[in-house]
Backbone as a printed PyTorch tensor [residue, N CA C, xyz], in Angstrom:
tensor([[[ 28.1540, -61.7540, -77.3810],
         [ 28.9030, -62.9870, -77.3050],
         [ 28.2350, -63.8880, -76.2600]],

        [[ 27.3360, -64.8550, -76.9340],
         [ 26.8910, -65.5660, -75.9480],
         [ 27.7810, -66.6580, -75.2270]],

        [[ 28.2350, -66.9380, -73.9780],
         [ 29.5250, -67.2550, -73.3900],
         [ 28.3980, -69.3270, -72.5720]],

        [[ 27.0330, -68.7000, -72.6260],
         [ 26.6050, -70.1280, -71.7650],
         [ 26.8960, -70.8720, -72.1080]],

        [[ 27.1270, -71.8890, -72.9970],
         [ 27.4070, -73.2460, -73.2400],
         [ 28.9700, -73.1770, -73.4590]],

        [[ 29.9990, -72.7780, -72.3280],
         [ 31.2040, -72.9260, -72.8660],
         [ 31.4570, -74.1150, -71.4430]],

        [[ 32.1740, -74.7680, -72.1790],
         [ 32.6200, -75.8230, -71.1230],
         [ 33.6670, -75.7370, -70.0610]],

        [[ 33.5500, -75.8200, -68.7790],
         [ 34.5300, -75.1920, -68.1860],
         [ 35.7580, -76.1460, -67.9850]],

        [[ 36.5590, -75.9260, -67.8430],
         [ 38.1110, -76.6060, -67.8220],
         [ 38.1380, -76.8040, -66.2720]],

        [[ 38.3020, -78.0860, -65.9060],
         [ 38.9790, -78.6340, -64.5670],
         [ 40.4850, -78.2820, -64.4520]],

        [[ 41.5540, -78.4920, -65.2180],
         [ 42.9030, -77.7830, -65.5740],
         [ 41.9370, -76.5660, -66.3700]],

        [[ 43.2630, -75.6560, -66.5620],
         [ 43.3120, -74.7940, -67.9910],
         [ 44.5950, -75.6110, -68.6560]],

        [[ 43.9300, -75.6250, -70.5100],
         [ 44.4680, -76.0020, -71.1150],
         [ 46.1070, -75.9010, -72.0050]],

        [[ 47.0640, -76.5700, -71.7500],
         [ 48.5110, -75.6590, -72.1790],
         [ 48.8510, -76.3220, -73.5530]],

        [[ 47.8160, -76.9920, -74.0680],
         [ 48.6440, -77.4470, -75.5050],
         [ 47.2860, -77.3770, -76.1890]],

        [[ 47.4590, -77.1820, -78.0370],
         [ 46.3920, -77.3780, -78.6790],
         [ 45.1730, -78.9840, -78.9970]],

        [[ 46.1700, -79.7550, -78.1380],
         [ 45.1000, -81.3770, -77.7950],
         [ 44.4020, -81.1220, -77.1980]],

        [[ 44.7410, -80.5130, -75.6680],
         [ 44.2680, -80.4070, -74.8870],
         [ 43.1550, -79.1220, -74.8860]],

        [[ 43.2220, -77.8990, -76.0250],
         [ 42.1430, -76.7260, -76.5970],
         [ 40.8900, -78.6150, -76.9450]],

        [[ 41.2420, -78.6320, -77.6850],
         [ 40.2980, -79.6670, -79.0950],
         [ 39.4240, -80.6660, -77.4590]],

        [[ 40.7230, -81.1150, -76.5420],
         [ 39.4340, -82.2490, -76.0440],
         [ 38.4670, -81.6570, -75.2260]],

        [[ 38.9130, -80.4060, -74.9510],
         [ 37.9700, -79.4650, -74.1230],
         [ 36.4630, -79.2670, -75.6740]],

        [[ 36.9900, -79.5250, -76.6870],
         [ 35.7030, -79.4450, -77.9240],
         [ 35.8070, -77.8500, -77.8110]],

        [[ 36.6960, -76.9160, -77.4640],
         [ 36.6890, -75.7140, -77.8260],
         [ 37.2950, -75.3550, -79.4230]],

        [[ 37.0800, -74.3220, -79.8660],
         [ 37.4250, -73.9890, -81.2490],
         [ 38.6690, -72.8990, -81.0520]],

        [[ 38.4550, -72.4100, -80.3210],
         [ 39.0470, -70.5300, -80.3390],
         [ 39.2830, -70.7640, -79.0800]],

        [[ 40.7270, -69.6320, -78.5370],
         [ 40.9950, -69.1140, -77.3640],
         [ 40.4320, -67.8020, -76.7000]],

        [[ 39.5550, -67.4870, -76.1240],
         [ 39.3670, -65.5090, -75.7830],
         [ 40.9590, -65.4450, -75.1140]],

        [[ 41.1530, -65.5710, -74.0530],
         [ 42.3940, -65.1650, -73.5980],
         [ 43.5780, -66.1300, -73.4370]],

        [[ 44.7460, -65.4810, -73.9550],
         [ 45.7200, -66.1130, -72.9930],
         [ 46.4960, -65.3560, -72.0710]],

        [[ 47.2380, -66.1730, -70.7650],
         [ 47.6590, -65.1670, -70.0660],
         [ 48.9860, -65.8390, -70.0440]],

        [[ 50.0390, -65.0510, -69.8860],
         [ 51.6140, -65.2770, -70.0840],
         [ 52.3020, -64.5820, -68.6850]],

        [[ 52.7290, -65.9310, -68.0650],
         [ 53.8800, -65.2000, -66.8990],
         [ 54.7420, -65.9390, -66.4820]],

        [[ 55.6420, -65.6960, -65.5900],
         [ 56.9380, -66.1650, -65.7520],
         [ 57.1700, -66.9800, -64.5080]],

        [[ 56.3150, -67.2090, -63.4970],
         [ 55.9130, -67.9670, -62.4610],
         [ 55.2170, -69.4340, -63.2080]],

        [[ 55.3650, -70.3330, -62.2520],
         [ 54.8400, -71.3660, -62.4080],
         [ 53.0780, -71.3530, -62.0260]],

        [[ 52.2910, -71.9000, -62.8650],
         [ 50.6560, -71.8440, -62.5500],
         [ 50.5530, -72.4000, -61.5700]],

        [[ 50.3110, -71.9470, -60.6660],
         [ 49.7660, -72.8260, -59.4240],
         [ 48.0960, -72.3860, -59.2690]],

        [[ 47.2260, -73.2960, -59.3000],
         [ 45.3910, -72.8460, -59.0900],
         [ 45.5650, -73.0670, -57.6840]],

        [[ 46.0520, -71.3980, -57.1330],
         [ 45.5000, -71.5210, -55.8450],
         [ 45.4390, -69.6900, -55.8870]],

        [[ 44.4730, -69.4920, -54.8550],
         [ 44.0050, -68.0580, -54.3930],
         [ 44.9390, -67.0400, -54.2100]],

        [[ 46.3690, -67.6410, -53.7110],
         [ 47.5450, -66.5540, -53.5600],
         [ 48.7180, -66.1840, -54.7010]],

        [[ 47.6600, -66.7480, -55.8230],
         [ 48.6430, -66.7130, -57.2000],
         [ 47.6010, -65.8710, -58.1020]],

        [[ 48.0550, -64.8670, -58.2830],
         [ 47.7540, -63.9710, -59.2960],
         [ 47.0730, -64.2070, -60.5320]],

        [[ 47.6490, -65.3980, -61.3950],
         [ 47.0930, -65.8250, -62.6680],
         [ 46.1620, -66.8010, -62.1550]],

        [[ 46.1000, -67.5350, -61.5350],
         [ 45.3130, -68.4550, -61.0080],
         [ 43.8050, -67.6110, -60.3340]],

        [[ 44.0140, -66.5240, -59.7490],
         [ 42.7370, -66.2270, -59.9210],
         [ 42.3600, -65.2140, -60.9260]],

        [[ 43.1640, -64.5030, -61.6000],
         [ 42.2610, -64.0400, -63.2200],
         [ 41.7390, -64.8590, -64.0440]],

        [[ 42.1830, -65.9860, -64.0030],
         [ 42.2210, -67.7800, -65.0480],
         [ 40.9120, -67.9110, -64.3140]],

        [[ 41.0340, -68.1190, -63.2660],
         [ 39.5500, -68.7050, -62.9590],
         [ 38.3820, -67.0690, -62.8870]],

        [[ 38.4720, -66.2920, -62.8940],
         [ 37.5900, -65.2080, -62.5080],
         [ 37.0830, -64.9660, -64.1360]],

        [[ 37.9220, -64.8240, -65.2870],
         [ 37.6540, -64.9720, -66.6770],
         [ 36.8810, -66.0910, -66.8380]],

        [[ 37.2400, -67.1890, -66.2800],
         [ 36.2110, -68.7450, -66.9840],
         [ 35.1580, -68.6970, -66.0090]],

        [[ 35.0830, -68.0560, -64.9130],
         [ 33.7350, -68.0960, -64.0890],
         [ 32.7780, -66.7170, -65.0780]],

        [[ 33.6650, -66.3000, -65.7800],
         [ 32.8590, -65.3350, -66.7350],
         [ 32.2920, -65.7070, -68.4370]],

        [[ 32.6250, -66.8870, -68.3410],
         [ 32.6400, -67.2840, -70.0600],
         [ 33.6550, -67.7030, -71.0000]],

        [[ 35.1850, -66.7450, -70.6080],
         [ 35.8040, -66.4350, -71.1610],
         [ 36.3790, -67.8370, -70.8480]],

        [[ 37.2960, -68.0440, -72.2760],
         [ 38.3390, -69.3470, -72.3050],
         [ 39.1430, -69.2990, -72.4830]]])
């Protein structure tokens, strides 16, 4: 699975407009929790979200 040319997301994306303007096709992961997303270091999903897209994964 070649992962280089995937575009990385400034947000991560929560609606299918927002999949398409990223020009992505397909999701690899989603992650589901019951906390609010906060992108910061002391939030759990916030750093698997980013540790997956620093890997390819979208």
């Amino acid at each position: 699975m070649d992962k280089s040319n995937v575009k990385e997301a400034y947000m991560f994306p929560t609606s299918k407009k927002e999949v398409e303007a990223l020009g992505w096709d397909y999701i690899d992961v989603i992650l589901f929790t019951g906390d609010a997303f906060v992108d910061h270091p002391s939030f759990g999903t916030a750093c698997i979200a980013r540790w997956l897209q620093k890997w390819g994964w979208r």
